[in-house]
Steps between C-alpha positions, in 0.01 A plus 500: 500500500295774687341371763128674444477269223476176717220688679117327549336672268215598763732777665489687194257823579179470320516121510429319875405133538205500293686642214717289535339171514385625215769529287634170626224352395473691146861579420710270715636828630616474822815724530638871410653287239204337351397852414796601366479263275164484398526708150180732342372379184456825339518874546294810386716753403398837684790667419344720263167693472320502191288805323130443425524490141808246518269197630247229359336244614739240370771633740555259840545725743562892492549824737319792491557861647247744530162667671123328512280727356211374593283194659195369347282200643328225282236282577349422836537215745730228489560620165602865553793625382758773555685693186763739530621717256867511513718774297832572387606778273435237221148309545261374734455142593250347752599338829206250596425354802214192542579437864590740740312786429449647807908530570620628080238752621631613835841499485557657110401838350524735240774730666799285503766377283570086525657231380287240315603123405269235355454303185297691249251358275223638242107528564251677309776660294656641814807392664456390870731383773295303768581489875842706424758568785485833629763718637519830627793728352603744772531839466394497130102639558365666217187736574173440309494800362816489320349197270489681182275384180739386196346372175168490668629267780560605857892388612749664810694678314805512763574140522907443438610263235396111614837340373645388858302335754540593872505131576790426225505152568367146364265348707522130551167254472541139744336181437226439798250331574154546607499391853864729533249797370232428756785612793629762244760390316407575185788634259559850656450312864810303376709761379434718790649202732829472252549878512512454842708242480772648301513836733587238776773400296786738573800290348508412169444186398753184533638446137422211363714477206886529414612812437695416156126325384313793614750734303566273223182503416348866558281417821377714759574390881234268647397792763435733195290193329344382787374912598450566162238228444268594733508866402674578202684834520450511098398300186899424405540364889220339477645279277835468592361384831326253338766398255771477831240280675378308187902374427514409859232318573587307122879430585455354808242266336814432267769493739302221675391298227874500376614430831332210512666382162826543587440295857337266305770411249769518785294276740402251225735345226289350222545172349758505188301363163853431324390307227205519203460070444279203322190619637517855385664428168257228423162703608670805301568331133218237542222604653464878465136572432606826287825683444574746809454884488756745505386554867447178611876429371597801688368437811633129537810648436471709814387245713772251370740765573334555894526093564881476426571806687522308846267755634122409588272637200249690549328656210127605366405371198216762325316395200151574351289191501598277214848589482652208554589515865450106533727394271805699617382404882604142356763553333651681790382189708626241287888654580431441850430120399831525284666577844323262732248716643115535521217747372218576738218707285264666686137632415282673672204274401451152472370537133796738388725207660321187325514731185924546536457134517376427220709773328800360587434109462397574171834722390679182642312208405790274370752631786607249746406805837240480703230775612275467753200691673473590842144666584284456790291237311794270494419315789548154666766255371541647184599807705744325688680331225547823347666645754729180557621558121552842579726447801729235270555730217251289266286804397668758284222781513238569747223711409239589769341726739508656843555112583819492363611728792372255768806367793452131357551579165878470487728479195819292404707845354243805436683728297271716281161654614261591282216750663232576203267838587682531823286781605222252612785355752590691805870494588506296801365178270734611182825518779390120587624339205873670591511238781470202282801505434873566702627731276158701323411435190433748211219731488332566229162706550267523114244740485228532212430859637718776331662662806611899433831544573449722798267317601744172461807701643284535875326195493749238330817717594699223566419315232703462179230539222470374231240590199366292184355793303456301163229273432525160281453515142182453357341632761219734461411788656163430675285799399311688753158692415264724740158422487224718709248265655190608348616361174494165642350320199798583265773337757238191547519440114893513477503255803257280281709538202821359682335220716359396131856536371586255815687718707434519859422863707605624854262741640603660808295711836650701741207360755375152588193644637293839472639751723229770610759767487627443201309484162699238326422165305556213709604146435177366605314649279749545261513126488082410488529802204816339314282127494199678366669668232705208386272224612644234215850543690675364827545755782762469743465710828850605707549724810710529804244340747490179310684214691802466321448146385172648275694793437769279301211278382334725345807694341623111384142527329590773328826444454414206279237623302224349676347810571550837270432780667631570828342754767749592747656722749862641508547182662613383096741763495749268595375197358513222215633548181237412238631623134174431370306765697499806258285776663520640864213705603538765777193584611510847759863519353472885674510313825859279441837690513744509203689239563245282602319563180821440320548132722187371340519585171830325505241157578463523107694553228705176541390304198582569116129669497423872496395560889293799586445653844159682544491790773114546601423830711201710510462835316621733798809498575729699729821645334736290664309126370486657183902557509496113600268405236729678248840385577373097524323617091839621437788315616593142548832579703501365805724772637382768387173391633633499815677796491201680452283319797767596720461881442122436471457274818783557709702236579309382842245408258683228267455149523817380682644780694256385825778229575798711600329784667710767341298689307306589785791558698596874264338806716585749243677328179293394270656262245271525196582856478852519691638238234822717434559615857484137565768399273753769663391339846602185365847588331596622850401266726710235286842780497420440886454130504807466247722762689457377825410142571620454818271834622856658649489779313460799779356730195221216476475460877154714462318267222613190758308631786212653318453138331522304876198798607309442195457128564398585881220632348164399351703519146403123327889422343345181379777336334379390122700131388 
């Protein structure tokens, strides 16, 4: 690798130890490298100069060529003024300056030909480009008295055609910040320092790819990319630069993630479920609450087929809220009973873990197995006796929390894991519950949140997945209404009308208390408001800073009918399943994401009743909550739903993807909109892992060592089980 690159950053001219410290602090850049490395996020093309009459004052950014005619100053004071009026064969525009006066009016005049860049915009019917960038264009003076009159308006007659622009490049914008503009490092500070960079760079480049990959699949070297970025020679290498570094940066991510697979499976032999027995059989043509889906049927089959394979399973289960994921977690666990073994179920809350309980004693009430809870309020002696019937094999299932993960909780033969919403576990805790047992059991991670796929492929990459896209029958789509919050009496009266019909509500806050910064309905008030209007009914009260023993109190309260309408938090998002509540009321709905919107309607809906879910926002809205607003009105599909918050949010936005650390890890892919590019990452890194698995291959010898300086870096390769 060339040896500049390793460089301290601070011996880069126009940079020194203040710089520097700087952009440590800032950036994390500390080498030659760093910079390299550290992309623009968007370029103004100045490869072309436009004519007067060609612009608007819609357009972003354009460049102008021609000669000021003349200056004119408004106002006095602070609030003076300087106009230009700027020609071209074709029209006149105004270039406007508000500060800085004194230098426009020094250093331009009405005798020269330049170069003018700026956003244009529209005032008093004129079109105006405010604080423009000015450049000279030598040896190209036109005299004043060769401007000519020409329809009644004065232009230079002589100027050449714009079409080219001396500069004939793009020019590249950088993310700062405001304390790396105080030392001046704004955007053009930082791409001043890169250009410099790259002319230090004599030799190209170290590749960083194969050479069959790079020609297989119509790349540019990473030299070209890498130079390219920065300062795009043209539009087309623009973005074949970006495409080159794009499928990089993506198959790496792949090649890792499928490395870790394959180790996996090699290092650890999974237990072999050989046999489908009594306990199975019985539960299946006894006690089966309703007939299975096509999915559900479908995905037990592929688990089934996983736990006789004699390799450790490891799959994703995916299925909208109400799907059934429960019941085929059971049956699934009841097979490791058939062969001996023990479930472990675990929740990320003790009231999502006291309500598998119940789930699951119910569905085998009559079944000579036992299922027991492990929380943190199972304390004292009772806690101890548990765990001595756990050691001798006496409890079939264990459902519990974080607790279950504790050293002294030790099992007789662990062989199936159940993790449910594993995104609220980090991986350290989930890898706990390997060592339970000598050989590790089988994983199987459920998920109420509809994952994209190329979302799923870089987060759960390693993961077999599995997807119940069917709900049961009889189910009925809950229907979901917007309502603007000045019509507030019409949503009180269809509250009124189902409490009367004796269905319970959920009404939900994005804040416990008011924020001064943001104008939103609180819970607090919310609450006082809710017992006001509906003063004959119970209130129950639920948010995150509630202790959780009158958290679950208060959602047991609800939960049995006790109270009727519940004012919450997203903290029920995740919560107790209570068929009888029938309407979910959003209130500030602009404020929750997609998915999230999607999680809590999926609280209702779960009884034979029609559920509704009421979105409340106020009149304005900004284009993008009104997109959000739409697609919840619209569709029911969990997936698609998610599909579209991933190109609307980006995926270091969704719920979940904070755990692994690599979303954030992408400098230039981006996979809500690099879905496809993705993919083709993905089909090659697996011809690599599949071609060569014991990394001899010399053609591969480059992906090996990339991979080894990847992980010396910052790069989080979180490993998702």
């Amino acid at each position: 690798m060339i040896k500049q690159l390793d460089q301290d950053i601070k011996y880069l001219k126009g940079v020194g130890p203040v710089r520097a410290e700087v952009l440590r602090k800032e950036l994390g850049i500390v080498s030659f490298r760093d910079l390299l490395y550290y992309y623009p996020y968007k370029y103004v093309d100045r490869s072309r100069i436009y004519y007067i009459c060609e612009i608007n004052g819609s357009m972003p950014y354009v460049q102008l060529k021609g000669q000021i005619l003349s200056f004119e100053t408004v106002g006095a004071g602070r609030k003076t003024r300087l106009i230009a009026h700027f020609a071209d064969r074709t029209g006149v525009v105004d270039l406007v300056w508000f500060q800085g006066v004194k230098y426009a009016q020094k250093n331009y005049d009405c005798r020269t030909t330049y170069i003018v860049f700026g956003r244009p915009s529209v005032f008093n019917g004129r079109i105006q480009i405010a604080h423009p960038d000015i450049d000279k264009v030598k040896d190209d003076a036109a005299p004043m008295d060769e401007i000519v009159f020409d329809g009644g308006m004065m232009v230079p007659y002589n100027l050449t055609s714009p079409s080219d622009s001396p500069y004939g490049k793009f020019v590249p914008s950088y993310n700062t910040t405001e304390k790396m503009k105080n030392c001046g490092l704004n955007s053009d500070g930082m791409a001043k320092l890169a250009e410099k960079m790259l002319e230090l760079l004599k030799e190209p480049l170290e590749e960083t790819l194969p050479a069959y990959l790079i020609a297989r699949n119509h790349l540019i070297s990473h030299d070209e990319a890498v130079r390219n970025i920065h300062f795009p020679e043209s539009a087309q290498m623009l973005e074949r630069a970006q495409t080159r570094l794009k499928f990089e940066e993506l198959f790496y991510v792949q090649v890792n993630i499928l490395r870790y697979a394959r180790d996996r499976i090699r290092k650890f032999r999974g237990i072999m479920f050989s046999r489908v027995g009594d306990a199975f059989n019985t539960f299946y043509h006894q006690h089966l609450p309703f007939p299975l889906t096509g999915a559900q049927k479908r995905v037990i089959k592929e688990i089934r087929e996983d736990m006789r394979s004699g390799r450790q399973m490891n799959r994703l289960l995916q299925g909208d809220v109400g799907s059934g994921k429960t019941l085929v977690a059971l049956l699934c666990s009841l097979i490791a009973v058939d062969n001996g073994y023990q479930t472990c179920i675990m929740a990320p809350t003790e009231i999502l873990a006291e309500q598998h309980l119940e789930t699951i004693r119910s569905m085998l009430r009559g079944m000579d197995l036992r299922v027991e809870l492990l929380t943190g309020m199972v304390k004292g002696k009772r806690r101890e006796a548990l765990l001595a019937d756990l050691v001798t094999g006496q409890i079939h299932i264990l459902i519990g929390t974080h607790a279950v993960i504790e050293d002294n909780v030790l099992f007789s033969h662990l062989g199936f894991v159940i993790i449910d919403e594993q995104h609220r576990f980090g991986v350290a805790q989930r890898a706990k519950l390997w060592q339970k047992n000598a050989v590790p059991p089988h994983v199987l991670v459920m998920t109420a949140t509809p994952i994209p796929r190329t979302l799923a492929m870089t987060l759960y990459g390693d993961l077999d997945v599995s997807v119940i896209d069917e709900l049961p029958p009889g189910r009925k789509p809950v229907q979901t209404v917007h309502q603007f919050d000045n019509r507030r009496d019409n949503l009180n009266a269809f509250i009124l009308q189902q409490l009367k019909k004796g269905r319970q509500i959920y009404i939900v806050y994005p804040l416990i208390e008011e924020s001064e910064k943001i104008d939103l309905k609180n819970l607090e008030d919310g609450y006082e408001q809710v017992c006001r209007d509906f003063s004959q009914y119970k209130v129950s009260k639920v948010h995150g800073r509630l202790k959780p023993a009158e958290k679950d109190a208060e959602m047991q309260r609800f939960a049995s009918g006790e109270t009727q309408i519940l004012v919450a938090t997203t903290v029920i998002e995740v919560g107790v399943n209570v068929p009888n509540a029938s309407v979910m009321v959003i209130e500030n709905a602009e404020r929750f994401g997609l998915s999230q919107l999607h999680q809590l309607r999926g609280r209702v809906g779960r009884g034979a009743e029609q559920s509704y879910c009421v979105l409340v926002t106020k009149f304005k809205l900004s284009d993008e909550s009104r997109k959000r607003i739409k697609i919840m009105v619209d569709s029911s599909d969990g997936f698609e739903i998610a599909e579209m918050d991933l190109k609307l949010r980006g995926p270091g936005d969704l719920e979940g993807t904070q755990q692994s650390g690599m979303a954030f890890d992408l400098k230039i892919a981006n996979i809500a909109r690099d879905g496809q590019l993705l993919m083709k990452a993905r089909e090659e890194a697996q011809l690599v892992i599949d071609s060569d698995e014991d990394e001899t291959n010399p053609a591969n010898e480059i992906i090996w060592r990339r991979l080894r300086e990847l992980r010396k870096t910052n790069i989080n390769w979180g490993a998702i089980s």
